[in-house]
RODO-2510 file (C-alpha; in nm, 4 decimals, decimal comma):
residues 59
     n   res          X          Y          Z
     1     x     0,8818    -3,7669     1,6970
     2     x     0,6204    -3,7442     1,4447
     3     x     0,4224    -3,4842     1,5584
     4     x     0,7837    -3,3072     1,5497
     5     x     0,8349    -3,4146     1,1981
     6     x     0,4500    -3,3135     1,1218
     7     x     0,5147    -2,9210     1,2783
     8     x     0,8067    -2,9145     1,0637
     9     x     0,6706    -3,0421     0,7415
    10     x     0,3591    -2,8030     0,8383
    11     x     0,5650    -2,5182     0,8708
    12     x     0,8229    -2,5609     0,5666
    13     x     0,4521    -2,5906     0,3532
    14     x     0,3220    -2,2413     0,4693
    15     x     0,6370    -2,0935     0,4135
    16     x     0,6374    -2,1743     0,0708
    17     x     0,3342    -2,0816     0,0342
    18     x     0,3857    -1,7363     0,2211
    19     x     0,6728    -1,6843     0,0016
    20     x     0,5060    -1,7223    -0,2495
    21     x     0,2307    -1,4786    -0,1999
    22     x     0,4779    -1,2460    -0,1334
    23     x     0,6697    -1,2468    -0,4559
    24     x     0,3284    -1,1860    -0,6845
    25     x     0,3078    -0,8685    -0,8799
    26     x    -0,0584    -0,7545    -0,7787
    27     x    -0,1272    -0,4536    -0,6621
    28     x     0,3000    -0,3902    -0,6733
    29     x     0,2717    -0,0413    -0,8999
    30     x     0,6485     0,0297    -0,8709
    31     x     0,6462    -0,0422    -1,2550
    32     x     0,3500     0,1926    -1,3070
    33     x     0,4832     0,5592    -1,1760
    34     x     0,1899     0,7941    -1,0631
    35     x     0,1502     1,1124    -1,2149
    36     x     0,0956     1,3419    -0,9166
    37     x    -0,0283     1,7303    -0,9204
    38     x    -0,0508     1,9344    -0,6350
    39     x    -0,3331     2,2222    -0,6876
    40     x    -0,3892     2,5209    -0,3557
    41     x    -0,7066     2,7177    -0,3615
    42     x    -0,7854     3,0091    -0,1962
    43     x    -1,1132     2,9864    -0,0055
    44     x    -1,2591     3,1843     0,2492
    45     x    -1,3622     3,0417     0,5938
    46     x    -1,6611     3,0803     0,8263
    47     x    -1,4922     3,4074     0,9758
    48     x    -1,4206     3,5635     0,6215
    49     x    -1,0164     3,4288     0,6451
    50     x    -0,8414     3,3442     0,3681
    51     x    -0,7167     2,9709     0,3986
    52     x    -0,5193     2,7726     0,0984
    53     x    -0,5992     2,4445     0,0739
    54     x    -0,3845     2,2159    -0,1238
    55     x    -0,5254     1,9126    -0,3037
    56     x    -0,2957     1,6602    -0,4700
    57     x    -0,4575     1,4858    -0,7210
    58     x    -0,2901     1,1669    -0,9250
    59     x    -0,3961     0,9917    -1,2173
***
């Protein structure tokens, strides 16, 4: 019975503490939209092709 009781209060204390972990702001940057560009170039490859790359770059 008390290693029941023990499991249970062990597990109700990392919940809490999962939970809480969960609900903390950092690294969350729904708040803080990206600005996002998307830039091709035209470069030529080994065999003289023309390829476009596309680079998206966000600040």
């Amino acid at each position: 019975m008390r290693l029941t009781l023990l499991a249970l209060a062990l597990a109700a204390v990392s919940f809490t503490f999962t939970a809480a972990g969960a609900s903390s702001d950092e690294g969350y940057r729904a708040h803080d939209p990206q600005n996002c560009v998307t830039k091709r170039f035209r470069v030529a490859d080994a065999h003289g092709r023309t390829v476009t790359k596309r680079v998206r770059i966000c600040g």
